[in-house]
C-alpha positions as CSV (number, residue, x, y, z in Angstrom):
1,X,33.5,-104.9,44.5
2,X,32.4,-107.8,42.8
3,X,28.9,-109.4,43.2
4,X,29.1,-113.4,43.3
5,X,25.4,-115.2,41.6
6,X,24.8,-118.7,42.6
7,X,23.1,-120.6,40.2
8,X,20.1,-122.7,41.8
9,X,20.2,-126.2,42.8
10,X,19.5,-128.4,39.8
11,X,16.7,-130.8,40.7
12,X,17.0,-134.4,38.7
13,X,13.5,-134.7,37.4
14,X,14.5,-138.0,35.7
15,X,11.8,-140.9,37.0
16,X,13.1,-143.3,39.2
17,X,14.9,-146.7,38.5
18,X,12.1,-149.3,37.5
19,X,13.0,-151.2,41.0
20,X,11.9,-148.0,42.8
21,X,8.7,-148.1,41.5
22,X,7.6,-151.2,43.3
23,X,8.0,-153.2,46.6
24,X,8.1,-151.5,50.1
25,X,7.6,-147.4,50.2
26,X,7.3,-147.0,46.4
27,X,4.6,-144.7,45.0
28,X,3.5,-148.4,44.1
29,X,4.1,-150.0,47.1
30,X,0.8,-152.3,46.9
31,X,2.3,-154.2,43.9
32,X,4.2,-157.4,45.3
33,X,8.5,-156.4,44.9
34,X,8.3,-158.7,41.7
35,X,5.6,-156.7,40.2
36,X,3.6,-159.5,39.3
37,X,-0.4,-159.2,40.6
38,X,-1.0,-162.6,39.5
39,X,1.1,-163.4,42.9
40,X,-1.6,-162.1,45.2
41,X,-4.5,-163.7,43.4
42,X,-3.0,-167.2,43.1
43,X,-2.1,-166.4,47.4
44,X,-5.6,-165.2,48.4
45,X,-8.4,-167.7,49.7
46,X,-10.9,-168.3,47.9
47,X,-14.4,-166.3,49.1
48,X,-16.3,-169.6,49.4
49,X,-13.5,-170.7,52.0
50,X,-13.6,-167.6,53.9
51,X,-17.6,-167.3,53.7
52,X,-17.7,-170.8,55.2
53,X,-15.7,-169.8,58.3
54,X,-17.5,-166.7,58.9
55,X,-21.1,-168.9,58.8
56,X,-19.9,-171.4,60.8
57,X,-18.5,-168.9,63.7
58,X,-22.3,-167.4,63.3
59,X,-23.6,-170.8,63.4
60,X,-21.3,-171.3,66.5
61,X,-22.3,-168.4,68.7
62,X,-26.1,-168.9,68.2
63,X,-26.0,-172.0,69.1
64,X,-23.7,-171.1,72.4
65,X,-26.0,-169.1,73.4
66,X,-28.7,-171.7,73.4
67,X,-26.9,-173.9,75.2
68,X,-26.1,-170.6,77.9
69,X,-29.9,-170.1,78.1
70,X,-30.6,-173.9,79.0
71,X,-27.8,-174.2,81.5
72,X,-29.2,-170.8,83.1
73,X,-33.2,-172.0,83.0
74,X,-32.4,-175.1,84.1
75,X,-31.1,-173.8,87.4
76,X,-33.2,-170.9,88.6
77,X,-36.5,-173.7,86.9
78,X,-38.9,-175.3,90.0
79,X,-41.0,-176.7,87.2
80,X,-38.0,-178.4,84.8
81,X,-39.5,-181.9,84.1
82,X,-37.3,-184.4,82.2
83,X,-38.2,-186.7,79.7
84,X,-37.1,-189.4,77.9
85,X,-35.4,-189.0,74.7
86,X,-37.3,-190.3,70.9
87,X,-35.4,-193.3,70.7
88,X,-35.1,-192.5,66.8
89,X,-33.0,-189.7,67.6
90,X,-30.1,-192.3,68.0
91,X,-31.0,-193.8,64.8
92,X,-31.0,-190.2,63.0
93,X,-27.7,-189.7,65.0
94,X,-26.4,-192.5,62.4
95,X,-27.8,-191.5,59.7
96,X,-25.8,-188.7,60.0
97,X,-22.8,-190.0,60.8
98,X,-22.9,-192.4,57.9
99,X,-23.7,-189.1,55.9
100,X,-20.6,-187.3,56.9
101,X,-18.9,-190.7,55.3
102,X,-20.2,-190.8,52.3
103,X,-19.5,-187.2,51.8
104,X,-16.1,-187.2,52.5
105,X,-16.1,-190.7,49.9
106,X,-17.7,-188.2,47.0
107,X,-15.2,-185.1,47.9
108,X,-12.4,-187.4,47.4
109,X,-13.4,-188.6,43.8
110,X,-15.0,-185.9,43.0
111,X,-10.9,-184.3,43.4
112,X,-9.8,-187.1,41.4
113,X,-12.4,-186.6,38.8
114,X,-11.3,-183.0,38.6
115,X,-7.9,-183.8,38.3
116,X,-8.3,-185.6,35.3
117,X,-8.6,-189.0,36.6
118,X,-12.2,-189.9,34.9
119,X,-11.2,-193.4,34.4
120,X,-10.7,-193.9,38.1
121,X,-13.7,-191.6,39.1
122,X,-16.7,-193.1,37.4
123,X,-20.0,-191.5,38.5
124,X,-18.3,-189.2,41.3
125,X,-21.8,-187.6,42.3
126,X,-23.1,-191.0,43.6
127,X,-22.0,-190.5,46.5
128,X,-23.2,-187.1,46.2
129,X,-26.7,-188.2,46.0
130,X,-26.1,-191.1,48.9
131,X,-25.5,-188.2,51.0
132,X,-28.5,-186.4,50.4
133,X,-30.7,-189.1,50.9
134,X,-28.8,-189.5,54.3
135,X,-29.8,-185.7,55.3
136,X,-33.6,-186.0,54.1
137,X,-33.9,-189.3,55.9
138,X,-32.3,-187.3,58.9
139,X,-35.1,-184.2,58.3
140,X,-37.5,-187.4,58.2
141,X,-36.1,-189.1,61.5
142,X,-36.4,-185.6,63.4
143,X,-39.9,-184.7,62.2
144,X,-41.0,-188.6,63.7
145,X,-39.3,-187.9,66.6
146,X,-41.3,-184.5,67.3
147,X,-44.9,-186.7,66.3
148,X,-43.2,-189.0,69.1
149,X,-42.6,-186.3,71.6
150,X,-46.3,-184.8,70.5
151,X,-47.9,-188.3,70.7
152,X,-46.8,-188.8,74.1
153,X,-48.2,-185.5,75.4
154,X,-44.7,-183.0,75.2
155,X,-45.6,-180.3,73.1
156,X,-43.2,-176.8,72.6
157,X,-45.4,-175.1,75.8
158,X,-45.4,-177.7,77.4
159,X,-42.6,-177.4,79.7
160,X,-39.3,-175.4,79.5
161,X,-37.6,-178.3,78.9
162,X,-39.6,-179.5,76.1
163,X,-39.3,-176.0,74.7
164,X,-36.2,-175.9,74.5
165,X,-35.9,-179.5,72.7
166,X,-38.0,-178.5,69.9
167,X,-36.4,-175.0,69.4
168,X,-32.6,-176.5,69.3
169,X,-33.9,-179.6,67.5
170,X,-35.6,-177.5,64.8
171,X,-32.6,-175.5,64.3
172,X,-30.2,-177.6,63.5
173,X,-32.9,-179.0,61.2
174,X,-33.3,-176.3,59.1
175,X,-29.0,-176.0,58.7
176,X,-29.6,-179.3,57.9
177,X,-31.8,-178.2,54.7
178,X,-29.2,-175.6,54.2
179,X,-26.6,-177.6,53.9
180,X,-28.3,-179.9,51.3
181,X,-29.0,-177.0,49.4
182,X,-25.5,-176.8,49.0
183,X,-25.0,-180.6,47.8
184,X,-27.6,-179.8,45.5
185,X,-25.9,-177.1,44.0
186,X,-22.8,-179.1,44.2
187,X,-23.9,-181.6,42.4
188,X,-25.5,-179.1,39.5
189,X,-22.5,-177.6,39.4
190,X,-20.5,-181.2,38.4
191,X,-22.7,-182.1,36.3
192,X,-21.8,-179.1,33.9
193,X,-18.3,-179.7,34.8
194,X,-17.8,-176.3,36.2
195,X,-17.4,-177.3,40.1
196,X,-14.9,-175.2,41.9
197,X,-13.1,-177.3,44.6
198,X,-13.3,-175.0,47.0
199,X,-17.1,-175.0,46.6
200,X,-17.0,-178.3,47.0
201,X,-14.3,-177.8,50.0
202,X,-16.7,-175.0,51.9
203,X,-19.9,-177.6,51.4
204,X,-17.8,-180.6,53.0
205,X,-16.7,-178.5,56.0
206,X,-20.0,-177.5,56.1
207,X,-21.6,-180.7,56.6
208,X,-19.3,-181.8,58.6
209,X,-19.5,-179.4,60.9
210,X,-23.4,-179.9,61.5
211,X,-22.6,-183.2,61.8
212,X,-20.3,-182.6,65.4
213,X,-23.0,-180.2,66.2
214,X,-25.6,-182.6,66.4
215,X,-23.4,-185.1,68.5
216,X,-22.7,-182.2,71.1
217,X,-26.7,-181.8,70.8
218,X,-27.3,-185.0,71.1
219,X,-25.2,-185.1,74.4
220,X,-26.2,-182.0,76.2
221,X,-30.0,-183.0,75.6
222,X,-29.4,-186.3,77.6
223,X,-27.5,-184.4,80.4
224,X,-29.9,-181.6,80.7
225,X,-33.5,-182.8,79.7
């Protein structure tokens, strides 16, 4: 009787097609489906955008939490004493204001200046430097408000309300220094022609957003103190 051999299953060792090898499920699935890289750099945000939003939500949540610990002092407090606000804070209030302005004026050019339109953007880091002169005269305007405060008797012991006054007041002050740390190196960086926009992008948003924290300041220490 005659004894049948099957052969083995022949395997097709070939590679793949060249469209196997990328998109969805390929051994190279983290290459976009065109196979170009340059697709996910040119898609990504830039690290100074992302860094910004992560600061500011820090910035954010300290600053909650201030404002949680006042609101909770205040009402279990038999000794809260108000007082009346520095009237220069309202003039520092301004300052900033007008900073925020002026800022916004030298992001602007400095964009059309980077865009090739030098004719149209002559001296773009003017208003760099307008704006921080408007944040050291804002540094200035809090420090004369604290001599104020410290003239009339309200020191940081003297009363929880006073304490907490200097302590939010100081710390917006020193973001304040931050961010003209970050014009400064803003405007170094134009100068040698080798600004990123979206350094100058993350400084603006920056600044802008101490700016809306100092008005909400500004209002929750006329409410509360």
């Amino acid at each position: 009787m005659a004894t049948t051999v099957h052969e083995p299953a022949q395997v097709d060792r070939s590679p793949l097609p060249e469209s196997d090898h990328s998109g969805n499920g390929g051994w190279r699935s983290l290459v976009p489906s065109d196979g170009d890289l340059r697709v996910v750099g040119e898609h990504s945000p830039p690290a100074s955008s992302t860094g910004i939003w992560v600061v500011l939500f820090a910035i954010t949540m300290m600053f909650a939490a201030f404002t949680s610990a006042l609101v909770v002092r205040k009402g279990a407090s038999l000794d809260w004493r108000h007082f009346t606000l520095p009237p220069i804070l309202y003039f520092n209030t301004v300052l900033l204001l007008a900073s925020s302005v002026t800022l916004e004026v030298a992001r602007r050019r400095v964009a059309r200046f980077m865009g090739g339109l030098k004719a149209q953007a002559v001296s773009p880091a003017r208003w760099l430097y307008v704006t921080l002169l408007l944040g050291l005269l804002f540094v200035a305007g809090q420090y004369l408000a604290w001599l104020q405060l410290s003239g009339q008797g309200v020191f940081l012991a003297s009363n929880p309300s006073s304490s907490f006054f200097y302590v939010l007041t100081a710390a917006h002050a020193l973001h304040v220094l931050g961010g003209l740390v970050g014009i400064v190196f803003v405007i170094h960086k134009l100068g040698k022609t080798v600004l990123r926009r979206s350094t100058m992008d993350a400084t603006a948003r920056y600044w802008h957003f101490m700016d809306v924290l100092w008005v909400y300041l500004m209002w929750l220490l006329w409410m509360k103190l």
